[in-house]
DRENPALO-142123 format. One record per residue (C-alpha): x, z, y; residue in one letter; residue number from 1. Coordinates in Angstrom, 2 decimals, m for minus. Each point is the difference from the previous one (the first is absolute). Layout:
BEGIN
ATOM;X;Z;Y;A;NUM;
...
# end
This chain:
BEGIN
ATOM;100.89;m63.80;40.54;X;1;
ATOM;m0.08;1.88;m3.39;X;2;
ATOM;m2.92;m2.26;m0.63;X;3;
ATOM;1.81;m3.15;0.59;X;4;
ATOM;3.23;0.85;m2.29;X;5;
ATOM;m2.46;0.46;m3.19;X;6;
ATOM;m0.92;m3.44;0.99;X;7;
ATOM;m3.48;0.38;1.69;X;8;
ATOM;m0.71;m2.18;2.65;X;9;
ATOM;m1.33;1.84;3.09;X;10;
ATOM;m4.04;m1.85;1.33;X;11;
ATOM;m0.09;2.36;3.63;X;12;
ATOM;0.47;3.31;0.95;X;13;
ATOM;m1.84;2.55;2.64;X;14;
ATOM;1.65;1.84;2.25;X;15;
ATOM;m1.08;2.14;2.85;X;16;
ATOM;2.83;0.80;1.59;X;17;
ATOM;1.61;m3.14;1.66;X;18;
ATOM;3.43;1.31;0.12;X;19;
ATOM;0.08;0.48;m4.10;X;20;
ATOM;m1.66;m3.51;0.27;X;21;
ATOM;2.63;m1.53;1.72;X;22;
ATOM;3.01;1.13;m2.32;X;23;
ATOM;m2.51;m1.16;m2.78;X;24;
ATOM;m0.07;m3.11;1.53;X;25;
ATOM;4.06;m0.56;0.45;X;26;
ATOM;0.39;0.80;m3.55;X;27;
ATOM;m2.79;m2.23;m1.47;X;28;
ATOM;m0.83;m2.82;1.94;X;29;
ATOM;m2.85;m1.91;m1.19;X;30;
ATOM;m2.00;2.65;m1.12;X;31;
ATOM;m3.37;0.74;2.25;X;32;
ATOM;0.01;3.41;1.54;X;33;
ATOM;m3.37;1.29;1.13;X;34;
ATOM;0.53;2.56;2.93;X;35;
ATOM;m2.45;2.20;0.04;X;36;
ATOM;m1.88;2.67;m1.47;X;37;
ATOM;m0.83;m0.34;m2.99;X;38;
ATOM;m3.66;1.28;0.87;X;39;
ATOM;m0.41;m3.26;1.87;X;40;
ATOM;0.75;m2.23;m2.65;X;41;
ATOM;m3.32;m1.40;m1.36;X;42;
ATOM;1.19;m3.57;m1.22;X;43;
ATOM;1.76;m0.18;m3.57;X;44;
ATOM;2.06;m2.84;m0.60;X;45;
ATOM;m1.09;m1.74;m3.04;X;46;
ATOM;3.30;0.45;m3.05;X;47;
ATOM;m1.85;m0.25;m2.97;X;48;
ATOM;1.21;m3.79;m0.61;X;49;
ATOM;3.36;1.30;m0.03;X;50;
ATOM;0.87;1.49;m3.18;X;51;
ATOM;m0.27;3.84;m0.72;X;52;
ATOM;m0.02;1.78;3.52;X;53;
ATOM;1.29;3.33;0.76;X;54;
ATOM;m1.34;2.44;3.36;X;55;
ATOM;2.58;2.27;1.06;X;56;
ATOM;0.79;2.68;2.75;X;57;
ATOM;m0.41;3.16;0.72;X;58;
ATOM;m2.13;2.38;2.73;X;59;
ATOM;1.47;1.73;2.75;X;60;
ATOM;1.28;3.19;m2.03;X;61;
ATOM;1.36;2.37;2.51;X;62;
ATOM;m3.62;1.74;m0.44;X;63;
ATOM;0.54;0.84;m3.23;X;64;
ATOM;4.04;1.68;0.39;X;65;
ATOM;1.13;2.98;m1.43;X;66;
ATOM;1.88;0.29;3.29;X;67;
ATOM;m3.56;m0.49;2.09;X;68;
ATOM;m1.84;3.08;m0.68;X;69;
ATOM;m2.11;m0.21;3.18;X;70;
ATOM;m2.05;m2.97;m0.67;X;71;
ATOM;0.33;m0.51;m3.80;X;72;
ATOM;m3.71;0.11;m0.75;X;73;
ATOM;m2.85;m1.49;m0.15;X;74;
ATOM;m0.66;0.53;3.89;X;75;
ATOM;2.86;m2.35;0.46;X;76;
ATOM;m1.67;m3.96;0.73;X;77;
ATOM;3.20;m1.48;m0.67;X;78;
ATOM;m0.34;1.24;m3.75;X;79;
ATOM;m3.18;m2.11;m0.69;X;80;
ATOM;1.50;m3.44;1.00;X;81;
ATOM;0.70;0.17;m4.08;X;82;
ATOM;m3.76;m1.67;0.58;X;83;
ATOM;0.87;m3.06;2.04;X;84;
ATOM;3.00;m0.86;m3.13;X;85;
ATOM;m3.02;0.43;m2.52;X;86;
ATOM;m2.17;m2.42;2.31;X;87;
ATOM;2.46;m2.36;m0.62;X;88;
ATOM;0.23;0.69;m3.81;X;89;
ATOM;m3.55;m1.02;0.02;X;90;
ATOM;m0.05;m2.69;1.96;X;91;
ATOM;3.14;m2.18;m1.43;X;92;
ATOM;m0.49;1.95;m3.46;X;93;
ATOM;3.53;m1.21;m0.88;X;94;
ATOM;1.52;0.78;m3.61;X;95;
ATOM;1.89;2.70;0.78;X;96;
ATOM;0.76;2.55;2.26;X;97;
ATOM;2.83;2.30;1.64;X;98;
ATOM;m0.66;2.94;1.85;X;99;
ATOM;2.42;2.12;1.56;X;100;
ATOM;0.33;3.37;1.64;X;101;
ATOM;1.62;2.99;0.30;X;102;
ATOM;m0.26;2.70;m2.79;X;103;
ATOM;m1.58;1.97;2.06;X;104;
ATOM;m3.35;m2.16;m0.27;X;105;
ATOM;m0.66;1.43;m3.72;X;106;
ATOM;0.17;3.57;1.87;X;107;
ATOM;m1.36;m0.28;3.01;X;108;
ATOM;m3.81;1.62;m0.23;X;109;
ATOM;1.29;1.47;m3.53;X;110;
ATOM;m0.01;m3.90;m1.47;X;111;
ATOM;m3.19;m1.41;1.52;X;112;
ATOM;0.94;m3.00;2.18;X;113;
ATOM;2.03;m1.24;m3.12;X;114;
ATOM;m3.23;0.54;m2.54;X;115;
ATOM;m2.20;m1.41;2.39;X;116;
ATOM;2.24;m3.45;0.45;X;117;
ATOM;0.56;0.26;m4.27;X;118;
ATOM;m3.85;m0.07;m0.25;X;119;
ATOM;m1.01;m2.43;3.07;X;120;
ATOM;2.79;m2.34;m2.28;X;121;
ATOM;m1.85;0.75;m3.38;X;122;
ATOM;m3.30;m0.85;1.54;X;123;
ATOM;0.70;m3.53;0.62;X;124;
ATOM;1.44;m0.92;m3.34;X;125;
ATOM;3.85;1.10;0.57;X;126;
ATOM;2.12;1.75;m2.29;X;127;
ATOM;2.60;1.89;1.09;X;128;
ATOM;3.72;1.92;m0.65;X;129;
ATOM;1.54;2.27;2.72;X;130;
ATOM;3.11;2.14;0.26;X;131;
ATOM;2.22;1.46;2.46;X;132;
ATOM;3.46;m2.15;0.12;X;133;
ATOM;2.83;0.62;0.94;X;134;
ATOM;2.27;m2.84;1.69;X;135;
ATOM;3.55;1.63;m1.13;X;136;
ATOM;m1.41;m0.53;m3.70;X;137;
ATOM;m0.05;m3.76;1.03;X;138;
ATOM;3.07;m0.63;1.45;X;139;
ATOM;m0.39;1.22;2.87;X;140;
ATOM;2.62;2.25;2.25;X;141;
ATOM;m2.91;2.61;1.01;X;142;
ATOM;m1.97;2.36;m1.25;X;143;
ATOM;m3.63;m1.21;0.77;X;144;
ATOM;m3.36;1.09;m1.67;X;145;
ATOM;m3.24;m1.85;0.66;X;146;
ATOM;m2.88;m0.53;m1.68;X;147;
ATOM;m0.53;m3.57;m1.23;X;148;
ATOM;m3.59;m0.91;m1.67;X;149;
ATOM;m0.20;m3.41;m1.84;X;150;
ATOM;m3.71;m1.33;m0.45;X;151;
ATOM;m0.69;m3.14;m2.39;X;152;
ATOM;m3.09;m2.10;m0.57;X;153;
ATOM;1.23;m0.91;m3.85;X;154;
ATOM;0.63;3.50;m0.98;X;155;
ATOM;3.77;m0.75;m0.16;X;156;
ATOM;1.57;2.92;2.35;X;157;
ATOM;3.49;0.85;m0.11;X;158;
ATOM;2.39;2.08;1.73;X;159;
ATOM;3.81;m0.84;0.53;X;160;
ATOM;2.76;2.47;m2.25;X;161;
ATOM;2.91;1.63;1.39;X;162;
ATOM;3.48;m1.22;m0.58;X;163;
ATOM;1.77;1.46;m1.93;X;164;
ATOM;3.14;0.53;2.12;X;165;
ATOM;0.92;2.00;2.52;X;166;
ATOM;m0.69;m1.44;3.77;X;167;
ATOM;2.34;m0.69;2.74;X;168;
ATOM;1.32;2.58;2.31;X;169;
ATOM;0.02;0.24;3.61;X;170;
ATOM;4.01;m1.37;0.11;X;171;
ATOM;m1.07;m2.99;m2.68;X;172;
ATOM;m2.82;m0.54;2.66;X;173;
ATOM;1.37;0.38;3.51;X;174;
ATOM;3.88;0.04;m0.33;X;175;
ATOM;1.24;m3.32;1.09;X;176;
ATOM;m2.37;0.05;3.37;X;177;
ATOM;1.45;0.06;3.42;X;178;
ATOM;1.42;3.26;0.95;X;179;
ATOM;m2.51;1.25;2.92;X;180;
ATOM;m0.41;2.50;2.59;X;181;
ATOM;m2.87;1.64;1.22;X;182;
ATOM;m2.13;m1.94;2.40;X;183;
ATOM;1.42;m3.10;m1.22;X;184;
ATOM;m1.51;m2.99;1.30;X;185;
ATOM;1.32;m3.57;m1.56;X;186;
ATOM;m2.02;m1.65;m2.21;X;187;
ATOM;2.11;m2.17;m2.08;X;188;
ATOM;3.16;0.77;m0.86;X;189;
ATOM;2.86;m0.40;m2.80;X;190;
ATOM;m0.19;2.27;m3.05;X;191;
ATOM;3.21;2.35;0.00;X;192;
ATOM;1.08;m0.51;m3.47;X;193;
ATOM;m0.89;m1.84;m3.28;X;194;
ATOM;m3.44;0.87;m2.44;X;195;
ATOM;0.77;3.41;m1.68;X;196;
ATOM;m2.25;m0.78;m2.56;X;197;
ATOM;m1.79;m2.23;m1.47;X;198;
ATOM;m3.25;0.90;1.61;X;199;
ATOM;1.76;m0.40;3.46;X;200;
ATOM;1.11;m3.94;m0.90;X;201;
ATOM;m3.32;m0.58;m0.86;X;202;
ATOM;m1.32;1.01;3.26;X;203;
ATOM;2.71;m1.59;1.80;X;204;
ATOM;0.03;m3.45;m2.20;X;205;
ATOM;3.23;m1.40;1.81;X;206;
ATOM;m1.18;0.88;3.21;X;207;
ATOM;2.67;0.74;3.04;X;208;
ATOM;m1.91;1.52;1.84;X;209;
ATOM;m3.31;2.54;0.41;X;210;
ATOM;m2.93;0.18;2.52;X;211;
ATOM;m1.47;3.55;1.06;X;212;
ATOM;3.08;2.48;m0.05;X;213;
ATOM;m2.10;2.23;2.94;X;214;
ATOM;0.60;3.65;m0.24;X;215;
ATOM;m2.58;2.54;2.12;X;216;
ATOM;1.77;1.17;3.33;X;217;
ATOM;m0.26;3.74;m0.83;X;218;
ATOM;0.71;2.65;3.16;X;219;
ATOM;3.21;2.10;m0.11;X;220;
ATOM;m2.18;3.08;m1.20;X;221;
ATOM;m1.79;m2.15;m3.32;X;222;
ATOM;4.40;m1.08;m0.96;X;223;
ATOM;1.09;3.76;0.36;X;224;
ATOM;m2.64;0.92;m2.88;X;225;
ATOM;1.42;m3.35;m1.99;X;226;
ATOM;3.67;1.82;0.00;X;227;
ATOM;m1.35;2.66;m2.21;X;228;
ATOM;m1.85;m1.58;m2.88;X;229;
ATOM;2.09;m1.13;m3.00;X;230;
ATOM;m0.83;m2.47;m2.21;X;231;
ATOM;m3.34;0.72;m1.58;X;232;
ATOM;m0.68;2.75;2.43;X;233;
ATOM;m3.29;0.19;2.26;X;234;
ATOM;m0.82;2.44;3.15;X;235;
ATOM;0.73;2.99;m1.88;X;236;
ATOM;3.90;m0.58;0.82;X;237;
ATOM;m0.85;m0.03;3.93;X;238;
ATOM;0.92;2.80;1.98;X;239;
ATOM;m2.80;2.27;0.92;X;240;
ATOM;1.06;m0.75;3.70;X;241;
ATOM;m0.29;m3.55;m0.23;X;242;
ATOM;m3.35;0.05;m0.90;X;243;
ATOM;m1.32;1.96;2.68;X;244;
ATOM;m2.45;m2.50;1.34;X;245;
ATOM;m2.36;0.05;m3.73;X;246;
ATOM;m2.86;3.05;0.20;X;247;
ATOM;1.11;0.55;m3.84;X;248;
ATOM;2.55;m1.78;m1.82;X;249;
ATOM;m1.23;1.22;m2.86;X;250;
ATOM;m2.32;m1.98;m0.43;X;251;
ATOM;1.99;m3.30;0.27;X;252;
ATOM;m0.52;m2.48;m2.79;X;253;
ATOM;2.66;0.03;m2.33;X;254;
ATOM;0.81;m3.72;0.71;X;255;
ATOM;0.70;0.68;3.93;X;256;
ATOM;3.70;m0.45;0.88;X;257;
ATOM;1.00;m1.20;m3.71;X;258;
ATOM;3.24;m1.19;m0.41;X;259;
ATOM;m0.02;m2.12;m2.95;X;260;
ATOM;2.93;0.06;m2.14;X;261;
ATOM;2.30;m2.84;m1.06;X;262;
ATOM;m0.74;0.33;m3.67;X;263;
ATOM;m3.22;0.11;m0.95;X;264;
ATOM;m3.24;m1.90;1.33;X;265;
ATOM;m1.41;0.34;3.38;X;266;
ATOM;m2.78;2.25;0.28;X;267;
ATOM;m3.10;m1.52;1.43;X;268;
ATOM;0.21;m2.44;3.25;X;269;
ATOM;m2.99;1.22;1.91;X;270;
ATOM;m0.47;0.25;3.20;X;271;
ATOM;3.18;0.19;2.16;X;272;
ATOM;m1.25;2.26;2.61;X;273;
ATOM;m1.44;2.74;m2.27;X;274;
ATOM;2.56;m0.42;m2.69;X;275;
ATOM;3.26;m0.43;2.22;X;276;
ATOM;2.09;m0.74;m2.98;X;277;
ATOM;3.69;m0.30;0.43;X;278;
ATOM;2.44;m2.14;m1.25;X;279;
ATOM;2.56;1.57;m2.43;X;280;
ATOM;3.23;m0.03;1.70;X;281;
ATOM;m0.76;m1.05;3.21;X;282;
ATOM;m1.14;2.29;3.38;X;283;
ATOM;m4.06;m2.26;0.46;X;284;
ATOM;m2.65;m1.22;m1.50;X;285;
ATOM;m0.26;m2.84;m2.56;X;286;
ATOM;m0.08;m3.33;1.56;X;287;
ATOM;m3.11;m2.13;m1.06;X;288;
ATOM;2.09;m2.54;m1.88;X;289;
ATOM;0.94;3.53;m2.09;X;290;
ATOM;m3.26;0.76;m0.64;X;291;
ATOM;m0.95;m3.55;m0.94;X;292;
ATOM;2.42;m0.17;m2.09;X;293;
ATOM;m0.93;3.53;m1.80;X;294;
ATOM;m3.77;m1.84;m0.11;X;295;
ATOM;1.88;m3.06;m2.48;X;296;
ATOM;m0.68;m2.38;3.32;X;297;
ATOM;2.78;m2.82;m0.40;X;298;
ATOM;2.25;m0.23;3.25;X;299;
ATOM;m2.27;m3.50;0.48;X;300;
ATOM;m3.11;1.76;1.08;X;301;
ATOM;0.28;0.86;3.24;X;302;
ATOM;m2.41;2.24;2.08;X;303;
ATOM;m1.56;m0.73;3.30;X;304;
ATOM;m1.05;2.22;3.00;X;305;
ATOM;1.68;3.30;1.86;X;306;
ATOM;2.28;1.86;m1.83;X;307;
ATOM;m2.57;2.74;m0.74;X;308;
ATOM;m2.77;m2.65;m1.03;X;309;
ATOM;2.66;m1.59;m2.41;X;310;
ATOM;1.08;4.05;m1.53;X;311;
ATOM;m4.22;0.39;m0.35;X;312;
ATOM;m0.50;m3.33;m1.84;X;313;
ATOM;2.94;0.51;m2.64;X;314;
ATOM;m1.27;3.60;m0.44;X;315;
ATOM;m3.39;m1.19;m1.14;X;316;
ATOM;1.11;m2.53;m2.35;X;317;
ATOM;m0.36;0.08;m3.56;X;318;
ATOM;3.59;m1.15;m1.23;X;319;
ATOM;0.10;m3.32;m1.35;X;320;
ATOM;1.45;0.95;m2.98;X;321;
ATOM;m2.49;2.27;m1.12;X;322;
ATOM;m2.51;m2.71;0.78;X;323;
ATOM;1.68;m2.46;m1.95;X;324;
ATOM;m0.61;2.02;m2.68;X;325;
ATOM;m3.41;0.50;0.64;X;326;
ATOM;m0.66;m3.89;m0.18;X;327;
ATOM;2.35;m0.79;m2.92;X;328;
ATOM;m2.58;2.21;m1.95;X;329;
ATOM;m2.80;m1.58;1.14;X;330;
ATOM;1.70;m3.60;m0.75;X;331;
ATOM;0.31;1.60;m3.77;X;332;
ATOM;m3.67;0.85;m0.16;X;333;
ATOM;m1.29;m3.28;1.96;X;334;
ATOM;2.35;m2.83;m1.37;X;335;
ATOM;1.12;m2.68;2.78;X;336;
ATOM;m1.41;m1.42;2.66;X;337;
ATOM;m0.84;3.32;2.16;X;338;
ATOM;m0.96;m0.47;3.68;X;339;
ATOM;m0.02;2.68;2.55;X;340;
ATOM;m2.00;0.98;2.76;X;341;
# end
């Protein structure tokens, strides 16, 4: 999506999960979705004819986490699949290239995985630019770090800068969505009041109404430990009592039962079982048109699947936002005409 707002127009996509595939589908019909593993794609289409093309995506990450420390190594397969995207750089060899991850990848076996895919890049005539960005310095209402390498054939690399203004909050972001209770279970329904900002009327764009206002159906137990947390508080507030069922809370992540606060950005949207993050005034979890919403997805992309299959695919987005600031840079370096794969 971020790709198509700085104008690119989208050649197919690969997917392996078909439920991710089939929201990609409903919001961009037309474009051919290969679903499968990646490892079994042999057959590059031919996009050379078509102006400057671009190759982006990114490998599964959760490998690389600072909050996996059990299999962030090298013993972890998942953390090679960095190969299969590189098979693809060589077999298309388009102009340029994006590469995302999480920060974690210029860590994780003290920096190797990221020098090894900054030299396999080098080898076959790429130069390239990476940096950590963050999405809130883009205009987006969340604080979100990854890692974003940018490979080009013509030596012309470029990465996007931040804005110089301050991003939206959580109220600018979320305020004017239906009022919800936990376990909530309507899709669509009518906003409850007008755009607080103008971030929200940009996301709405004279819409009446909003798909994907679910909210997790937490158990009595998970809503007592809610009542405690303020705004911008975590597990630390619980009760020691109510948190009899962890071995040691200590070592909770400092993300688990956030509360995120009304004005300032979100933290993070992870993953919605291990994060649990809670909306700011009200007693449950954020609803996925929230979160989606916190990601900079307009209130026109709507997600397919269960509930929990909808929360995992807008937690493992890259906000549009942020990527369409990513390809406004490369438009800069490349000039018109870009084509993406």
């Amino acid at each position: 999506m971020g790709a198509q707002a700085a104008g690119l127009k989208i050649a197919y996509a690969v997917e392996a999960d078909s439920h991710a595939a089939s929201t990609y589908l409903a919001n961009h019909p037309g474009i051919p979705v290969m679903v499968e593993d990646i490892c079994g794609v042999r057959k590059f289409p031919r996009l050379k004819d078509s102006g400057l093309v671009v190759l982006f995506g990114g490998p599964p990450c959760q490998g690389f986490s600072t909050s996996n420390q059990r299999t962030r190594s090298s013993d972890n397969p998942a953390n090679w699949l960095y190969k299969e995207f590189m098979r693809f750089v060589k077999g298309i060899r388009p102009d340029f290239v994006v590469f995302e991850n999480v920060k974690g990848i210029a860590e994780t076996e003290q920096g190797a995985f990221l020098t090894a895919i900054l030299k396999e890049f080098h080898s076959v005539g790429y130069s390239t630019t990476h940096n950590v960005l963050n999405s809130a310095d883009f205009g987006v209402p969340q604080r979100r770090s990854r890692l974003f390498i940018i490979a080009s054939l013509s030596g012309r690399v470029f990465l996007p800068q931040p804005q110089p203004f301050d991003p939206p909050t959580v109220w600018d972001a979320i305020g004017d969505l239906p009022e919800l209770e936990n376990g909530a279970s309507i899709s669509q329904m009518p906003y409850a009041r007008l755009p607080q900002s103008p971030y929200a009327a940009m996301m709405r764009r004279n819409r009446r109404t909003c798909h994907n206002n679910l909210v997790t159906n937490n158990a009595t137990h998970i809503l007592d430990r809610y009542h405690h947390i303020p705004q911008g508080g975590n597990w630390e507030d619980i009760p020691v009592e109510l948190m009899d069922n962890y071995t040691d809370r200590t070592r909770c992540h400092t993300g688990i039962y956030r509360r995120l606060r009304w004005d300032e950005p979100s933290v993070v949207i992870g993953n919605f079982r291990k994060n649990m993050l809670i909306h700011p005034s009200a007693r449950r979890g954020l609803s996925v048109r929230e979160a989606a919403r916190l990601q900079s997805f307009p209130d026109s992309y709507v997600f397919k699947g269960s509930i929990g299959l909808q929360q995992q695919q807008v937690g493992n987005a890259v906000p549009p936002l942020l990527a369409k600031a990513v390809f406004n840079a490369i438009r800069l370096a490349a000039g018109e005409g870009c084509y993406a794969a």
